[in-house]
C-alpha positions as CSV (number, residue, x, y, z in Angstrom):
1,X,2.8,-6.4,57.5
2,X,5.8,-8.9,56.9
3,X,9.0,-7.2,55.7
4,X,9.7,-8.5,52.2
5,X,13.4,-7.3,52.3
6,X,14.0,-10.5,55.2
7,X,14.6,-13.0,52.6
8,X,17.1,-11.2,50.4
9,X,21.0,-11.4,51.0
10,X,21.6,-7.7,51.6
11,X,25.1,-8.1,51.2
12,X,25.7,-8.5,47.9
13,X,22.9,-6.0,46.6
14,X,23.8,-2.6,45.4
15,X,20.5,-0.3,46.0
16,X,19.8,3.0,44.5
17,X,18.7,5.6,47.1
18,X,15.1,6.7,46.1
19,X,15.0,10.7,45.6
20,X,12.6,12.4,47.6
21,X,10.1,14.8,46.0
22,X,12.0,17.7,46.5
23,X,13.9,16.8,42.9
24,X,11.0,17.1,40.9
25,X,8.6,19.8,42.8
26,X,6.1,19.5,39.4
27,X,5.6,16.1,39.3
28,X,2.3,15.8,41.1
29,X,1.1,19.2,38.8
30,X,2.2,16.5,35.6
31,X,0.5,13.9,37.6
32,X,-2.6,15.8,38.3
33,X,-3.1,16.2,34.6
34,X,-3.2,12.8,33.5
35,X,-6.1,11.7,32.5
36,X,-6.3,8.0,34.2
37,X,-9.6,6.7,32.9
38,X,-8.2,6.3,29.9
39,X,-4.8,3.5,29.2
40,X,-3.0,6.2,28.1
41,X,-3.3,8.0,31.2
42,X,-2.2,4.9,33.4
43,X,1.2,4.0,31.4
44,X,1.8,7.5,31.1
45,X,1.5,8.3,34.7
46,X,3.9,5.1,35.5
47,X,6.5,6.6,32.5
48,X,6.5,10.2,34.5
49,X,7.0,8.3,38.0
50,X,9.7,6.3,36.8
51,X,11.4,9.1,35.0
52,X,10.7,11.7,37.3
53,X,11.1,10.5,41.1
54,X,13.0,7.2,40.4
55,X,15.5,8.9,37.7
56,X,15.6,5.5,35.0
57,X,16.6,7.0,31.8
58,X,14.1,6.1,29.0
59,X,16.6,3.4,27.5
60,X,15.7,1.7,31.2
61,X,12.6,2.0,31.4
62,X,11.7,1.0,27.6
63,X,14.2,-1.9,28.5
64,X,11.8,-3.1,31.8
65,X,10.1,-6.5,31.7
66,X,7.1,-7.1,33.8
67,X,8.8,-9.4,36.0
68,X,11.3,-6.8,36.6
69,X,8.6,-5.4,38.8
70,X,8.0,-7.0,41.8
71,X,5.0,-5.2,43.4
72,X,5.1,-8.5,46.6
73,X,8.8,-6.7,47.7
74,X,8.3,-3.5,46.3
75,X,11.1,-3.3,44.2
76,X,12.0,-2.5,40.5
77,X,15.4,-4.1,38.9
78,X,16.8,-3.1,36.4
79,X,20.3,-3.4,34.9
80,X,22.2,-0.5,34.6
81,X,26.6,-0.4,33.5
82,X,26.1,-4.4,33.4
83,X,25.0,-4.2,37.1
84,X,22.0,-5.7,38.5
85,X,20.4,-2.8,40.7
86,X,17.2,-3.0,42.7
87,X,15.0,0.1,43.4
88,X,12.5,0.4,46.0
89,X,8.9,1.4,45.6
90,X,7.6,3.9,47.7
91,X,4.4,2.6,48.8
92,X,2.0,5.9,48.1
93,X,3.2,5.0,44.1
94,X,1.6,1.0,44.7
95,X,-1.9,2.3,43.1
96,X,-0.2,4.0,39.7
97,X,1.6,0.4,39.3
98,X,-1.3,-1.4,40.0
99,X,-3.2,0.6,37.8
100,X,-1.0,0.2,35.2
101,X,-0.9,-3.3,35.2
102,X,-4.5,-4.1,35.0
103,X,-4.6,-2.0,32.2
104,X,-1.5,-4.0,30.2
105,X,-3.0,-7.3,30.9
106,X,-5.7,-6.3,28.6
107,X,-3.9,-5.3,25.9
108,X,-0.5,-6.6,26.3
109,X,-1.5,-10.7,26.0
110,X,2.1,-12.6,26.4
111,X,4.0,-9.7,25.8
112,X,7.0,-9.5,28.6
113,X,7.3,-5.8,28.5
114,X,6.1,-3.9,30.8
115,X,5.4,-0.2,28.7
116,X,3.3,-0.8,25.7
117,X,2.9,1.2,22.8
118,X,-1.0,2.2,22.5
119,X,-1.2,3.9,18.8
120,X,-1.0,2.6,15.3
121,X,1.0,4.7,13.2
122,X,-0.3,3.2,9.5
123,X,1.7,0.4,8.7
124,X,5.2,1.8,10.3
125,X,4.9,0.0,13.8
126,X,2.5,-1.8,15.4
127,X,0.4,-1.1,18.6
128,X,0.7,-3.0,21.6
129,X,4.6,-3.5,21.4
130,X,7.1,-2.6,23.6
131,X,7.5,1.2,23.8
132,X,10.3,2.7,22.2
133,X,12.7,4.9,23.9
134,X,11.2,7.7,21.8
135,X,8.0,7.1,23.0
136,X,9.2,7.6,26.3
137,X,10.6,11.2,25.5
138,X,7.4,11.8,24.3
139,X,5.0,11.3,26.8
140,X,7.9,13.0,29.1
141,X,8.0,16.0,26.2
142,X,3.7,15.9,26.8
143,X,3.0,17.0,30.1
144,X,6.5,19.0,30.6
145,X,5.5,21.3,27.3
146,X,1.6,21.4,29.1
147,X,2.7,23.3,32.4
């Protein structure tokens, strides 16, 4: 396997240390609950990832774009106190991504986020959207409040 990191300039990049799983001992229980045959289950289990073991605060991850996730170099970016940061991927988290993403090409079309709303909620937004930052704490608020 080639190293995708070769071709960056690793001097002027700023990356975030990844936390191990000890910071979030529950996550695989919340993981284990998702229900992934469904495309809820994938963009939630993405949302609880990102929140969880990669620490983006919901107005990040709401914010991310799908080009902002390089799956080729394993790396998310994302711009936090006007700062271009890069994030690496752990590669046992590659299949929740990739699941995730084959699910949002269906429904997404040309939409460049990369967290879509899946509901209809009569008129006040539409489905398919970008995902608020409520929505985030929601799906976070789910499987916390089901343990």
């Amino acid at each position: 396997m080639s190293n995708p990191f070769a071709s960056l300039n690793l001097r002027s990049l700023r990356v975030e240390k990844m936390p191990g799983d000890k910071v979030v001992p529950c996550l695989d229980q919340q993981l284990k609950q998702i229900d992934i045959s469904k495309p809820n289950g994938a963009r939630d289990g993405v949302v609880l990832l990102l929140r969880h073991k990669y620490k983006l605060k919901p107005s990040e991850i709401s914010a991310l774009n799908i080009l902002d996730v390089d799956l080729n170099a394993g790396i998310i970016y994302i711009f936090r106190q006007r700062k271009r940061i890069f994030i690496a991927i752990d590669e046992h988290d590659f299949l929740e991504f990739r699941r995730w993403i084959a699910v949002r090409k269906l429904y997404a079309g040309g939409l460049d986020a990369f967290l879509i709303s899946m509901h209809w909620t009569h008129g006040r937004s539409e489905p398919y959207q970008r995902i608020s930052v409520r929505g985030i704490f929601l799906i976070v608020q789910k499987y916390i409040s089901d343990m």
